[in-house]
C-alpha beads as a LAMMPS data file, in Angstrom:
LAMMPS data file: protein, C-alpha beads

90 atoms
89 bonds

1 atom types
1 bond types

-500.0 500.0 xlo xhi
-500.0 500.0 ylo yhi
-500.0 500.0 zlo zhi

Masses

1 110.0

Atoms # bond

1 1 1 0.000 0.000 0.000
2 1 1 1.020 3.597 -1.107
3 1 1 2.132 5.258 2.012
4 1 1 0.317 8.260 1.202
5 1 1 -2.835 6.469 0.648
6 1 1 -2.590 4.946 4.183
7 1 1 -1.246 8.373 5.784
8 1 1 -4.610 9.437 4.015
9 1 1 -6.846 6.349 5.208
10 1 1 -5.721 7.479 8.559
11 1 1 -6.675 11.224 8.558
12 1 1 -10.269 10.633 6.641
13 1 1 -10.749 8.048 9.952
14 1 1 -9.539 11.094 12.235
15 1 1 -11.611 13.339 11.117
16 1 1 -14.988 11.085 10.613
17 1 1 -14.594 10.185 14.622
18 1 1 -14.175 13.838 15.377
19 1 1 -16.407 14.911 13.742
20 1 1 -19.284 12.826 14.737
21 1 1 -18.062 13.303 18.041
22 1 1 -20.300 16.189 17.842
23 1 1 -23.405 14.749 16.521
24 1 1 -24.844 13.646 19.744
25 1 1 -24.375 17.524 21.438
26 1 1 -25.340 18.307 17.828
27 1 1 -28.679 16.691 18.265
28 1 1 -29.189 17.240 21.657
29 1 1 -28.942 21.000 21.198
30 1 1 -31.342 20.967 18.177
31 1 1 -33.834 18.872 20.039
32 1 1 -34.138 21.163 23.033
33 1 1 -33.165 24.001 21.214
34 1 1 -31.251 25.050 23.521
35 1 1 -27.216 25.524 24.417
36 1 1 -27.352 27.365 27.387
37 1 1 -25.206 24.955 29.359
38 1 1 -22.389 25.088 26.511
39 1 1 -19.346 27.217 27.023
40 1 1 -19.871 30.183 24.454
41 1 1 -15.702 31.070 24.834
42 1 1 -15.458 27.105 24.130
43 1 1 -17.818 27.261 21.491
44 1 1 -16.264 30.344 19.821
45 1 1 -12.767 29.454 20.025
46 1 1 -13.361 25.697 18.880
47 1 1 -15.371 27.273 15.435
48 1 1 -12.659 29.648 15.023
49 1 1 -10.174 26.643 15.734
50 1 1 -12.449 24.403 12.993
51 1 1 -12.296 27.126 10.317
52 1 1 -8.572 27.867 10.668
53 1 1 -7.987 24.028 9.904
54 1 1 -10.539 24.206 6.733
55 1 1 -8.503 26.936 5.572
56 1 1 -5.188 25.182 6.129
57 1 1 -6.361 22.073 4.370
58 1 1 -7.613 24.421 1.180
59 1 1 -4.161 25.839 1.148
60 1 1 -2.173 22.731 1.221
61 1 1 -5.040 20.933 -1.018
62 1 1 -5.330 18.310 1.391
63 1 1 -8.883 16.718 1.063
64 1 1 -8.498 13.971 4.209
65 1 1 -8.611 17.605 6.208
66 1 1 -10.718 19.907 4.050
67 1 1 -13.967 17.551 4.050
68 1 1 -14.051 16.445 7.344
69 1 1 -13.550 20.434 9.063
70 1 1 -16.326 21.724 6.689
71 1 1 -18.538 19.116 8.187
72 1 1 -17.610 19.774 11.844
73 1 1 -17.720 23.555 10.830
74 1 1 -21.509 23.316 10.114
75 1 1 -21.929 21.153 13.615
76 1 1 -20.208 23.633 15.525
77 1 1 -21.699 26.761 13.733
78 1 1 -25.396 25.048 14.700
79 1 1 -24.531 24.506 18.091
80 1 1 -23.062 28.110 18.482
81 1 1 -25.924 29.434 16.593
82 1 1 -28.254 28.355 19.224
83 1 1 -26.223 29.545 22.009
84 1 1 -25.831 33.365 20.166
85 1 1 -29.671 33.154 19.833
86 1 1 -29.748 32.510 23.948
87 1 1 -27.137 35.460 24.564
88 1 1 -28.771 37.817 22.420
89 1 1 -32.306 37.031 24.051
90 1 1 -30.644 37.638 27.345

Bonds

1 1 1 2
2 1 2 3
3 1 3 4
4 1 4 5
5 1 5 6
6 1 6 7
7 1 7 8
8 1 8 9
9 1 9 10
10 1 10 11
11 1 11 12
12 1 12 13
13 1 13 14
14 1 14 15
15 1 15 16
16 1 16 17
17 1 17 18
18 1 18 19
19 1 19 20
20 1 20 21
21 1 21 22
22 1 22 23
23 1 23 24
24 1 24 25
25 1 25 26
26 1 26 27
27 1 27 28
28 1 28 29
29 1 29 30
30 1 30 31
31 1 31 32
32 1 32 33
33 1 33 34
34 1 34 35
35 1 35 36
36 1 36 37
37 1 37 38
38 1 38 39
39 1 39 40
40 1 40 41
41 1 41 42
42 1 42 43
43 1 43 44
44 1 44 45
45 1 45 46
46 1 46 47
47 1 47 48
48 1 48 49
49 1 49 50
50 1 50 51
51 1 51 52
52 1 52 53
53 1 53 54
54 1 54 55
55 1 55 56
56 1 56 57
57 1 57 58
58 1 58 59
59 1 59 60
60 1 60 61
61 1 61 62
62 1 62 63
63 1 63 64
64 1 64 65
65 1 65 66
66 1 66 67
67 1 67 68
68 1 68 69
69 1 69 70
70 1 70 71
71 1 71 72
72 1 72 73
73 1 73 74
74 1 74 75
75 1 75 76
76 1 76 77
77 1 77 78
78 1 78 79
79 1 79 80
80 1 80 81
81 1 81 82
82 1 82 83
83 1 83 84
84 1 84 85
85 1 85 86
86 1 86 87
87 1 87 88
88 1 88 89
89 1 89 90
C-alpha cells in the first residue's frame, strides 16, 4: 500500500470520529433548542479553531482535512448558533 494512501486512510478516519463526536451535542442541542449549558468562549474558540484548519487544508489541497472540518464547521456553527440566539435574548 502507497504510504500516502494509508497516511490518508488514517486522517479521513480522524476526522470522521471527530467529527461525529459532535453529533450527539449536535442533536441534543437541536432537540431542546437550547445551548445554554455550553461554554460560548469554548464554542467560539473551537469554530474559530475548525475554520482555521478548513482553511489550512484548502491551502495545502489536502482533502483527508478539508472535508471532514467543513462538516464539523456546520456542527459547531449550529450549536453556536443556538447559544448566540440565547445570549442575544438575554
Amino acid at each position: 500500500m502507497n504510504d500516502i494512501v494509508l497516511i490518508d486512510a488514517i486522517g479521513y478516519i480522524a476526522g470522521l470520529l471527530t467529527t461525529v463526536a459532535f453529533l450527539p451535542q449536535v442533536i441534543k442541542t437541536w432537540r431542546s433548542r437550547s445551548a445554554r449549558d455550553l461554554s460560548l468562549a469554548m464554542l467560539l474558540i473551537f469554530t474559530i479553531g475548525v475554520l482555521c484548519w478548513l482553511l489550512y487544508g484548502i491551502a495545502i489541497n489536502r482533502w483527508p482535512i478539508i472535508l471532514p472540518n467543513i462538516v464539523t464547521f456546520l456542527l459547531t456553527g449550529t450549536i453556536l448558533f443556538f447559544k448566540m440566539r440565547e445570549v442575544f435574548r438575554s
